[in-house]
Residue frames as qw, qx, qy, qz and C-alpha x, y, z in Angstrom:
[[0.972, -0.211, 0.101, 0.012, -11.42, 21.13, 4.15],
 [0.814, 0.327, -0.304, 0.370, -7.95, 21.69, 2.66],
 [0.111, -0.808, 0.178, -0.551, -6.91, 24.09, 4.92],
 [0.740, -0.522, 0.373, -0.203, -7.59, 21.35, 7.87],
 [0.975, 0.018, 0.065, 0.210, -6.15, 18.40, 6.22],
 [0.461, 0.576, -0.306, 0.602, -2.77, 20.73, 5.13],
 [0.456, -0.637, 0.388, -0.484, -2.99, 21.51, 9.40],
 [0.886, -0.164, 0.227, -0.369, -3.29, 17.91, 10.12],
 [0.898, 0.321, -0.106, 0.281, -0.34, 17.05, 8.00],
 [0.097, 0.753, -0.440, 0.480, 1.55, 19.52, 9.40],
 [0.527, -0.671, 0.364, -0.374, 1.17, 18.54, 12.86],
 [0.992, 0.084, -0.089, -0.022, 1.52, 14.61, 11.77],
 [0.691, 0.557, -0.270, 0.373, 4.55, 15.38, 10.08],
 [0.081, -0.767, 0.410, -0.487, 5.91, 16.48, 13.52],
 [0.824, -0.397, 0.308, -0.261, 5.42, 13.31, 15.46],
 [0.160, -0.644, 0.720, 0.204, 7.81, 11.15, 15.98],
 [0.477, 0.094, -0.645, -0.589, 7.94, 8.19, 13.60],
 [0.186, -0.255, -0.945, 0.085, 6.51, 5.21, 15.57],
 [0.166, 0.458, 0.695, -0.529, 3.71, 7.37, 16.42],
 [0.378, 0.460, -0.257, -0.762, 3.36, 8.58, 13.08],
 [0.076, 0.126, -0.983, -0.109, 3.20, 4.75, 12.40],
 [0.159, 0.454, 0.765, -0.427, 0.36, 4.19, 15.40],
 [0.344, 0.469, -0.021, -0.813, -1.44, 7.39, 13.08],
 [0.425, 0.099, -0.778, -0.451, -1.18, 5.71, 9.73],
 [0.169, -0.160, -0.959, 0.159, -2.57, 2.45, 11.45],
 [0.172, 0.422, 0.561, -0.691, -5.31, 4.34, 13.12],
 [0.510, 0.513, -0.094, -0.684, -6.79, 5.85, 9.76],
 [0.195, 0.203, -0.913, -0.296, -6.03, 2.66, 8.09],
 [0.029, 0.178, 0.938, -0.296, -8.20, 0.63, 10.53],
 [0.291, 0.518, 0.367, -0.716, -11.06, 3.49, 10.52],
 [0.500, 0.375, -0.313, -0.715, -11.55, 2.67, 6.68],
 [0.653, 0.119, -0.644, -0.380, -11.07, -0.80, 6.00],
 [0.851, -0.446, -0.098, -0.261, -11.44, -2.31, 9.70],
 [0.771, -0.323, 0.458, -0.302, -9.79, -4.77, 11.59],
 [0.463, 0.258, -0.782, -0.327, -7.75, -7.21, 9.93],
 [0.964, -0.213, 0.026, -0.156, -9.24, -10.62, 10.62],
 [0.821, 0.237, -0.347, 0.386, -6.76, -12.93, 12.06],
 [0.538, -0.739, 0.232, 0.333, -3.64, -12.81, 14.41],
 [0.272, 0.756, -0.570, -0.173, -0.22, -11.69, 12.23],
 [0.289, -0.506, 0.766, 0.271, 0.76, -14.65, 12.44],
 [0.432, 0.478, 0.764, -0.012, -2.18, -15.94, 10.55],
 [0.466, 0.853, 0.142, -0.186, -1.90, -12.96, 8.24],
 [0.194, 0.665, -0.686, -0.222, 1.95, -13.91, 7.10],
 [0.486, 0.184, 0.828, 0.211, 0.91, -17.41, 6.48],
 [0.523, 0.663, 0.529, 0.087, -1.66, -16.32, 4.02],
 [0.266, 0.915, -0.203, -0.223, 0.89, -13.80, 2.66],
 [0.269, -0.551, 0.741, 0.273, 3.32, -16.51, 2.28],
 [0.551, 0.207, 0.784, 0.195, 1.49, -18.81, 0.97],
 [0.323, 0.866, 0.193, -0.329, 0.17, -15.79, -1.58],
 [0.160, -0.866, 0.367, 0.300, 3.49, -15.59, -2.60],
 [0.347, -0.269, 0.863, 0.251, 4.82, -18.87, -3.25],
 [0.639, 0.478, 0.603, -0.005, 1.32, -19.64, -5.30],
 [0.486, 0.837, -0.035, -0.247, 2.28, -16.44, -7.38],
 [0.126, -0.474, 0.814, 0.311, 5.97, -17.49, -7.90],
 [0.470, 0.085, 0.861, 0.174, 4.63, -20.80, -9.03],
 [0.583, 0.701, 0.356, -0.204, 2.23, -19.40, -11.51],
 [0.016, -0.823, 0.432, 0.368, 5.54, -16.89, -12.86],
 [0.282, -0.406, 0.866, 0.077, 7.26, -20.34, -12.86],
 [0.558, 0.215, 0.788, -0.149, 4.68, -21.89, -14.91],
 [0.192, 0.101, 0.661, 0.719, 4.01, -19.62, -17.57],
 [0.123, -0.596, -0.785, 0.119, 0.77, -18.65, -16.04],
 [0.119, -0.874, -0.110, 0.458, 1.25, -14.83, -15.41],
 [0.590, 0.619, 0.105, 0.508, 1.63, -12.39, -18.42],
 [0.460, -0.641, -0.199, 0.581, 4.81, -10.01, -17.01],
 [0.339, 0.848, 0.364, 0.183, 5.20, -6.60, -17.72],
 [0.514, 0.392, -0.188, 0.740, 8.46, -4.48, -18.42],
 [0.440, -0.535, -0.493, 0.527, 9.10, -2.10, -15.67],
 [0.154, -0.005, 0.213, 0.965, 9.91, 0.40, -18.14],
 [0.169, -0.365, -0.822, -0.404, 6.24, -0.08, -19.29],
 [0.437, -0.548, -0.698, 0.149, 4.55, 0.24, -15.86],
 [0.340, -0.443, -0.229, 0.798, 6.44, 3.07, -14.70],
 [0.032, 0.054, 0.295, 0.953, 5.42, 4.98, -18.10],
 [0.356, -0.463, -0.778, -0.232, 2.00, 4.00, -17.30],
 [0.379, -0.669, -0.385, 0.511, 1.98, 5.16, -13.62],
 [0.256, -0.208, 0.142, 0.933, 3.92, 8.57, -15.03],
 [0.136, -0.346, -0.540, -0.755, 0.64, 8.95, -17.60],
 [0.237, -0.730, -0.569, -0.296, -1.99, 8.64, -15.09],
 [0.325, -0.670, -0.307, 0.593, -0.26, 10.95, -12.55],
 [0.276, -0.144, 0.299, 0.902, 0.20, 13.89, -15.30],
 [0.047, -0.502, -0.716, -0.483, -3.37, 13.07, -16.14],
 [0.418, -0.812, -0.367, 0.176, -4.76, 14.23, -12.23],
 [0.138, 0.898, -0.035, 0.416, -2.02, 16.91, -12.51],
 [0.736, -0.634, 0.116, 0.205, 0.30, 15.94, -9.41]]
């Protein structure tokens, strides 16, 4: 199987980008479906996602975490899988 998927990236990697776009989208869709909704009914409910999380920030509601932190975090578990 790596053989094909390292073929299959190749060839991607040759298309231009809006149809490397339409690709992405296409294997997106084939795992998690269909979004429900019309976009404009999926950036309301990402605005309004937004503004509730500001307001929590803004409340005291959400513990935040250093970036330094996160990134050393993210760095540990990719060294862990070897990448």
């Amino acid at each position: 199987m790596g053989a094909m998927l390292d073929e299959l990236e190749a060839k991607a990697m040759k298309l231009p980008p809006l149809e490397r776009g339409e690709l992405v989208h296409r294997l997106l869709v084939s795992l998690d479906g269909e979004p429900e909704g019309s976009p404009e009914e999926i950036a309301k409910a990402w605005d309004e996602e937004i503004a509730r999380r500001v307001a929590d920030m803004e409340a005291g509601r959400t513990q935040w975490i250093p970036a330094e932190e996160v990134f050393k975090e993210v760095d540990a578990i990719i060294a862990e899988h070897g990448r």
